[in-house]
C-alpha positions, 0 to 999 in steps of 0.5 A: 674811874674817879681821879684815876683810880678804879672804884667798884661802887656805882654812883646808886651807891655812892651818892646816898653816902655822900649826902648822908656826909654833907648833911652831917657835916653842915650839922657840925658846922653849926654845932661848932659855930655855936660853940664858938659863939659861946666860948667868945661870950665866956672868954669876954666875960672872964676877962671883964667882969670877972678879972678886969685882964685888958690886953695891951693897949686895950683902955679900960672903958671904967677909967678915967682918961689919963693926962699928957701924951705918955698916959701918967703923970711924971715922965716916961714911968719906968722906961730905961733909956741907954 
């Protein structure tokens, strides 16, 4: 009985195959994590080098530093206050 549940293969039987899976699965972790790596190196390329996209908040490390607390120069640019 395996979790209640009555099997007819032998554990002879089911061992190999269980390895067999582990093997393959560590195979596609791997696989995976490189992909992954790769995707993170395009992804950082595409929005540097490529399109200057910086996410909010995010400084741009070309600019200059900007003056004042609100970054700009002439008040809150922009902002509309009720």
């Amino acid at each position: 009985m395996v979790g209640g549940v009555l099997v007819e293969r032998t554990v002879k039987e089911v061992l190999p195959a269980l390895e067999s899976n582990r093997e393959q699965i560590s195979k596609l972790i791997e696989a995976l994590a490189q992909q992954l790596q790769a995707k993170g190196r395009e992804l950082s390329e595409f929005r540097g080098e490529r399109h200057n996209i910086r996410l909010v908040g995010e400084e741009d490390p070309k600019a200059a530093p900007r003056d004042g607390p609100e970054g700009g120069k002439g008040g809150p640019g922009g902002v509309l206050v009720s």
